[in-house]
C-alpha positions as CSV (number, residue, x, y, z in Angstrom):
1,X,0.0,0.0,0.0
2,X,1.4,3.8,-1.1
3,X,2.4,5.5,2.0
4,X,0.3,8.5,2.9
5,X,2.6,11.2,2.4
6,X,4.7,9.6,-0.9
7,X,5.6,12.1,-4.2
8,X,3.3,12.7,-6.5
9,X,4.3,13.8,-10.2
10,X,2.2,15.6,-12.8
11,X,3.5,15.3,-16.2
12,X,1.9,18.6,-17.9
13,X,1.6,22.1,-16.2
14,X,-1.2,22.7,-17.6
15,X,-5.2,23.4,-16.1
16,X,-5.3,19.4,-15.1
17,X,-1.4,19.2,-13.8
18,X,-2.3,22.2,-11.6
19,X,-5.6,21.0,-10.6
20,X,-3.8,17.6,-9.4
21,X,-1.4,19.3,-7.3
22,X,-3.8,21.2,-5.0
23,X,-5.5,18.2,-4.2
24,X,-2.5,16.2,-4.2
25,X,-0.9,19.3,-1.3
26,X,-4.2,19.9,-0.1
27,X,-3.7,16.7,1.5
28,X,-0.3,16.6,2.5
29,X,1.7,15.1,-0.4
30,X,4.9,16.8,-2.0
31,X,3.8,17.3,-6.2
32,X,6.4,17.7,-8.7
33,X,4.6,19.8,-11.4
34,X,6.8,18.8,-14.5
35,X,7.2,20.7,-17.5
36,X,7.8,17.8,-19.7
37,X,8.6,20.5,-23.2
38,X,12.0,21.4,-24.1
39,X,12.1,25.3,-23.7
40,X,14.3,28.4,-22.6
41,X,15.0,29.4,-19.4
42,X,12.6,32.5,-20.1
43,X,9.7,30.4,-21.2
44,X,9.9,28.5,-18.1
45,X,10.2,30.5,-15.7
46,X,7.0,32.4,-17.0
47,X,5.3,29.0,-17.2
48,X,6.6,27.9,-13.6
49,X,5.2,31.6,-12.6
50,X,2.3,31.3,-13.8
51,X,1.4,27.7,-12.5
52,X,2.6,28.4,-8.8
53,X,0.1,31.8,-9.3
54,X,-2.7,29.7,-10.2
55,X,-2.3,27.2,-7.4
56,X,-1.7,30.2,-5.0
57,X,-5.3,31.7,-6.4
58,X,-6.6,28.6,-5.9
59,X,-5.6,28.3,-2.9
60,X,-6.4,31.4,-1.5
61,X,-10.3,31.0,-3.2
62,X,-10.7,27.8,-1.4
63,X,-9.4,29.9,2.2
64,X,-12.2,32.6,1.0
65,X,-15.2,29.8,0.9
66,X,-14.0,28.0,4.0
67,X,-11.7,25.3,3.4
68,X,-8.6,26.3,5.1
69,X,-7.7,29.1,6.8
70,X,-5.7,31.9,5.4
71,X,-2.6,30.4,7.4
72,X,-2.5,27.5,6.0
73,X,-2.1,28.5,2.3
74,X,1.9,28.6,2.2
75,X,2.6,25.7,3.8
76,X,0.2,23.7,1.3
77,X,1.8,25.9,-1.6
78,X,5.3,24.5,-0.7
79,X,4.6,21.2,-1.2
80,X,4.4,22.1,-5.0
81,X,7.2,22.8,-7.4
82,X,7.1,23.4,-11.3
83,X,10.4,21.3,-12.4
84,X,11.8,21.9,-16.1
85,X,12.1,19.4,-18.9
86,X,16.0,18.9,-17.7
87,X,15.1,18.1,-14.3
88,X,12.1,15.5,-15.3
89,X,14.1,12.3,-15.0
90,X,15.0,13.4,-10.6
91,X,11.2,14.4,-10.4
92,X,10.0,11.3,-11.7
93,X,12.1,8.4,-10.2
94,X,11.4,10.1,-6.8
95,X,7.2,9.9,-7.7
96,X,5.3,7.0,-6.2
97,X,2.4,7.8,-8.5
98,X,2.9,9.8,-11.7
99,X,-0.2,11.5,-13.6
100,X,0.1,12.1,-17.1
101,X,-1.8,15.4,-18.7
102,X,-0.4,16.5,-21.9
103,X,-2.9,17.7,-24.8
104,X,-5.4,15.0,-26.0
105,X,-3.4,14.2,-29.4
106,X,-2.6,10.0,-29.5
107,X,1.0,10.7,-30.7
108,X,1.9,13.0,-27.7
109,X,0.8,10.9,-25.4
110,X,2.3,7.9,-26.3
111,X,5.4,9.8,-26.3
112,X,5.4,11.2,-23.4
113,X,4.2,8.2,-21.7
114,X,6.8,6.1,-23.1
115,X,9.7,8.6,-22.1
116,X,8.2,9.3,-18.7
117,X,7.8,5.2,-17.9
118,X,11.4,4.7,-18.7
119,X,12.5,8.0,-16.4
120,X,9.9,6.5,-13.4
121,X,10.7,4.3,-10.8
122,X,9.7,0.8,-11.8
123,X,6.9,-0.1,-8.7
124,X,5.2,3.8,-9.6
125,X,1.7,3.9,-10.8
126,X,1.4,5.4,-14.3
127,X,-2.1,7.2,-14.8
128,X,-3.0,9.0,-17.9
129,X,-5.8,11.8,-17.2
130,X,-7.6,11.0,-20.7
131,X,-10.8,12.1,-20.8
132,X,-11.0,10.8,-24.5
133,X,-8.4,8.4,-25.2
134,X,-9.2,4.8,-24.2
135,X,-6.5,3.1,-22.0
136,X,-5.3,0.2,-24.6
137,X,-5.0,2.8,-27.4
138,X,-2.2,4.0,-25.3
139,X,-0.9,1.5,-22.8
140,X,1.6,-0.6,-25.3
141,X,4.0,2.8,-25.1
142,X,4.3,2.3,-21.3
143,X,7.3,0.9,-20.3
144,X,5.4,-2.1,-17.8
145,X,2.1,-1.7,-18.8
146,X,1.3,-3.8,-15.7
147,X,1.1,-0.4,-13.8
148,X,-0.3,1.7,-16.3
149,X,-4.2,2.7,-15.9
150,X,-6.2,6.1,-17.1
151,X,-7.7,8.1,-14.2
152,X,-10.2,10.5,-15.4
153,X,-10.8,13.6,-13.0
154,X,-13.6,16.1,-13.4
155,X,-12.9,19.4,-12.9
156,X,-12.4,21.5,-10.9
157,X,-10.3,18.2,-10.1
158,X,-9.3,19.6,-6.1
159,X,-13.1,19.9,-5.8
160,X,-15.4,17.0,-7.6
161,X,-15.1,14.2,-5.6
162,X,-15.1,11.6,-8.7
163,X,-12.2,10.2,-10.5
164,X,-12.8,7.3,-12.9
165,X,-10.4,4.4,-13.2
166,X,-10.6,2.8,-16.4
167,X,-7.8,-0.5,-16.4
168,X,-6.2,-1.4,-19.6
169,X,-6.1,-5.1,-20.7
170,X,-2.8,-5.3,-19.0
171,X,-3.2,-3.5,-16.1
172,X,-2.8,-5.4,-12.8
173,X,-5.7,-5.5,-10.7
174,X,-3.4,-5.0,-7.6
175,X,-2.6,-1.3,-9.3
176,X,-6.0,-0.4,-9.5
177,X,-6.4,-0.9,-6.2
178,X,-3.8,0.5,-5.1
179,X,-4.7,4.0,-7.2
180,X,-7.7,3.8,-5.5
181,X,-6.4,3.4,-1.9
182,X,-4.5,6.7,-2.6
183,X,-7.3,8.9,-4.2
184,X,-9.5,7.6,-1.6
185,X,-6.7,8.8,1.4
186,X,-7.2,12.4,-0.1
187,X,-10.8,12.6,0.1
188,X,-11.7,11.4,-3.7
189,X,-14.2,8.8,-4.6
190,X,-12.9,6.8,-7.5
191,X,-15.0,4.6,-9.3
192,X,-13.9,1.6,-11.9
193,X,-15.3,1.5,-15.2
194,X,-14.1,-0.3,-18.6
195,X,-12.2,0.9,-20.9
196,X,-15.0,2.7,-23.4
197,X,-15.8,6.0,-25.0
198,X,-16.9,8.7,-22.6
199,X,-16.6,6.8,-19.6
200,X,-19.7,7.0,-16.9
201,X,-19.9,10.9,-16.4
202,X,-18.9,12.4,-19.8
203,X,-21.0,9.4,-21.4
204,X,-24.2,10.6,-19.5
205,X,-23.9,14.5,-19.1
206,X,-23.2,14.7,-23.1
207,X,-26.5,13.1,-23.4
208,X,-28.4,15.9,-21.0
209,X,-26.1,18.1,-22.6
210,X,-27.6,17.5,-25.8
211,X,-31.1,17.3,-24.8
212,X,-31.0,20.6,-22.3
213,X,-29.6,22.5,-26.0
214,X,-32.4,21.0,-28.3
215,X,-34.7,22.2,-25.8
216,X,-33.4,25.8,-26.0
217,X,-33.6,25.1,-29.9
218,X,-37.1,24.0,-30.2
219,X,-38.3,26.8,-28.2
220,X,-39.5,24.2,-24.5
221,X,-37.8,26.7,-22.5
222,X,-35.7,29.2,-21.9
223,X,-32.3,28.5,-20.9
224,X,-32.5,30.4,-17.9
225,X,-35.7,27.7,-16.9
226,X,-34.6,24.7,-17.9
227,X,-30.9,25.5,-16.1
228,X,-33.1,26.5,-13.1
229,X,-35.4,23.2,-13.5
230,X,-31.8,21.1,-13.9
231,X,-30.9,22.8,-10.8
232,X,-33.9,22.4,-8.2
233,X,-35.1,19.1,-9.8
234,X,-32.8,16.8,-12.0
235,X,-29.5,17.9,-9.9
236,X,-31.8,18.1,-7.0
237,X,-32.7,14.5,-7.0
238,X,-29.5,13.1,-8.4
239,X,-27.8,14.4,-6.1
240,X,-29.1,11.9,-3.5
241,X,-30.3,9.2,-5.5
242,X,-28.0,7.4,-8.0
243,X,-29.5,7.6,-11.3
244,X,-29.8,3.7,-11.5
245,X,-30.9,4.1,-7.7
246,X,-33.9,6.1,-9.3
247,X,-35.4,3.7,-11.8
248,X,-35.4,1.4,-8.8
249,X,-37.2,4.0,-6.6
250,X,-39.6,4.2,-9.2
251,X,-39.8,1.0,-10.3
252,X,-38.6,-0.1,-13.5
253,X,-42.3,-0.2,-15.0
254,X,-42.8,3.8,-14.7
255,X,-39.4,4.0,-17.0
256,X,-40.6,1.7,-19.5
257,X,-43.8,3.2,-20.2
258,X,-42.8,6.3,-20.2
259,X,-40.0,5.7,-22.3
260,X,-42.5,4.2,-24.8
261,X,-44.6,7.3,-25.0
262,X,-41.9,9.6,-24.8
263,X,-40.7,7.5,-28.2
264,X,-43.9,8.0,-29.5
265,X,-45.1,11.5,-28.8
266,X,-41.4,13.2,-29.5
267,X,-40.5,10.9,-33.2
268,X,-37.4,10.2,-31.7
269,X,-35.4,6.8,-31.0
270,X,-33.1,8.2,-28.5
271,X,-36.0,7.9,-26.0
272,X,-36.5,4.1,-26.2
273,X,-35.5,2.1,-23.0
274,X,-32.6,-0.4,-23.6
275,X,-33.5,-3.9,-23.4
276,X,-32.5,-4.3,-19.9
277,X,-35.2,-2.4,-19.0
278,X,-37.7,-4.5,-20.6
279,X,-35.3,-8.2,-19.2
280,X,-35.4,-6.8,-15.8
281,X,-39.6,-6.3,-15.5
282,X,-40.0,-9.8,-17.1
283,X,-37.7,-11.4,-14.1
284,X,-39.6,-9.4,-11.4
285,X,-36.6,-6.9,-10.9
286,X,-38.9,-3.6,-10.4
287,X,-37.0,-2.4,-7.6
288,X,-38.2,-1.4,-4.1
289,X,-41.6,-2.8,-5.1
290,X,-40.3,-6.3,-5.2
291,X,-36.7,-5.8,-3.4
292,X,-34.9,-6.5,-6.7
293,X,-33.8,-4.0,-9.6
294,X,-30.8,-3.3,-10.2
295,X,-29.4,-3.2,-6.9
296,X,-30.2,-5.7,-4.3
297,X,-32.6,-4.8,-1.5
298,X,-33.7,-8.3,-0.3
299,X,-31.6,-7.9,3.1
300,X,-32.5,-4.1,3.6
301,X,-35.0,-2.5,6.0
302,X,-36.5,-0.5,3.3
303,X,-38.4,1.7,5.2
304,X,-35.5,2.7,7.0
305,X,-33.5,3.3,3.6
306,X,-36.0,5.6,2.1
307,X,-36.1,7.6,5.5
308,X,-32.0,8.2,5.1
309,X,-32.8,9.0,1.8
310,X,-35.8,11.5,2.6
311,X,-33.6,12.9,5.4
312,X,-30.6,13.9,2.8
313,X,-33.7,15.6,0.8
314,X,-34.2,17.9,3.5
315,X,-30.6,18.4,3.9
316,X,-30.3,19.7,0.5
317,X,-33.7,21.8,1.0
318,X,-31.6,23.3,4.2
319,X,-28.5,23.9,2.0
320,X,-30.3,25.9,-0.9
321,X,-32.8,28.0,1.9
322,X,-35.8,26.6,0.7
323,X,-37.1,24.7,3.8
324,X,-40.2,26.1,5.3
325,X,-42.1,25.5,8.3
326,X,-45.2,24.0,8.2
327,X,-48.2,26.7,8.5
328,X,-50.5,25.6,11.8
329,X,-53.8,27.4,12.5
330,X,-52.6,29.8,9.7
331,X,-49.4,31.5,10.6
């Protein structure tokens, strides 16, 4: 298991890189930030200026909304350092884990993955921060491809909690884990997903992406509504409830049908339900209803469940100030 305070590298000082070493500092770990691009003196130190600057901003906005006091913001700053192209090999044989984030181009990755694996020490983790580059596309530059996973961070990535592991058909199980063990020591909650286009988040939100812009288009609503509907009711929900956790709520049935109509009344195929859908109401799996769906509820006290649930409701009424007492005998 990766001790809690080992060295982290970025490879790439750019918006990800940066984002990676607040969290990474945040939480107590040393970052080398590593310019991994041949370039003057000059150039760099603007570059290495201007990264430090942003994580300082950073730093000090996350003082201003309450997440560390105004004391605390140099000591976290100092455990980042921007290192130059020259310096890369020191940076990364000292980095336990090391996350690539160069530009999204196939070539430039595997280049600098392939470079970066040969400079690392051999027993560091090797995570590329792809957000559209699948893991085997990539992994065969790797020196040791055993080691070598993507980890997909939303940003802001020192806020969003998320971090999506996607595994290559190399990668060893035991390095998954252990990627995990680490992002979860620093307050993130990494999820495992296969190696496919879009991953879980970016797969769904481009969908209600999509849809939230045809809306606009087709005149449903105004932006400003539907945003404030996405807000107080969609983001409202899901925010709470999985969306998978939802259907089951539900039950299974109520997505069906209304998928069917929705088909129907809008012309449009991207509304039918997947077959699972349709698999999982023939086998009884409807979800509280019946205790099945597609999570497991035969060994819950439901009742109980939906109470947490209704509780963490409220808690988001609280946070957006729209609780109210209840009126009695008309005050």
């Amino acid at each position: 298991m990766i001790a809690s305070r080992d060295k982290i590298a970025a490879l790439g000082a750019g918006r990800m890189g940066r984002g990676i070493a607040v969290a990474f500092a945040y939480a107590g770990h040393d970052v080398a930030v590593i310019d991994f691009k041949p370039r003057d003196a000059a150039a760099f130190d603007k570059l290495a200026t201007d990264a430090l600057g942003e994580v300082r901003a950073t730093l000090q906005t996350l003082a201003r909304v309450g997440m560390m006091s105004g004391d605390e913001i140099e000591p976290v700053l100092a455990r980042v350092r921007v290192v130059p192209d020259s310096a890369a090999a020191s940076a990364l044989q000292d980095a336990a884990i090391v996350f690539e984030g160069v530009p999204e181009v196939v070539a430039a990755k595997r280049e600098a993955l392939a470079r970066a694996s040969k400079m690392a020490a051999p027993e560091a983790i090797i995570a590329s921060t792809t957000s559209t580059i699948l893991v085997d596309d990539i992994s065969s530059a790797v020196d040791r491809p055993e080691r070598f996973l993507n980890a997909h961070w939303l940003n802001p990535a020192y806020l969003v909690p998320l971090v999506e592991l996607s595994p290559g058909a190399a990668t060893d199980a035991s390095v998954t884990a252990r990627l995990k063990t680490i992002l979860e020591s620093i307050g993130k909650v990494p999820v495992v997903c296969a190696a496919t286009p879009g991953y879980i988040v970016p797969r769904i939100q481009a969908l209600a992406m999509n849809e939230a812009a045809r809306m606009v288009e087709e005149g449903v609503a105004s932006a400003d509504e539907i945003d404030k509907a996405i807000k107080y009711g969609f983001g409202f929900r899901f925010a709470v409830l999985g969306l998978l956790e939802f259907i089951d709520w539900g039950g299974g049935d109520i997505l069906h049908y209304a998928s069917r109509y929705l088909t129907g009344a809008l012309g449009s195929e991207r509304y039918a339900a997947p077959e699972i859908i349709g698999r999982n109401m023939a086998e009884g799996r409807i979800g509280l209803s019946t205790r099945q769906g597609f999570l497991d509820y035969s060994t819950m006290d439901v009742d109980a469940y939906r109470e947490a649930r209704l509780k963490a409701f409220v808690d988001l009424l609280k946070h957006f100030e729209l609780a109210r007492k209840p009126v009695v005998d008309g005050k």
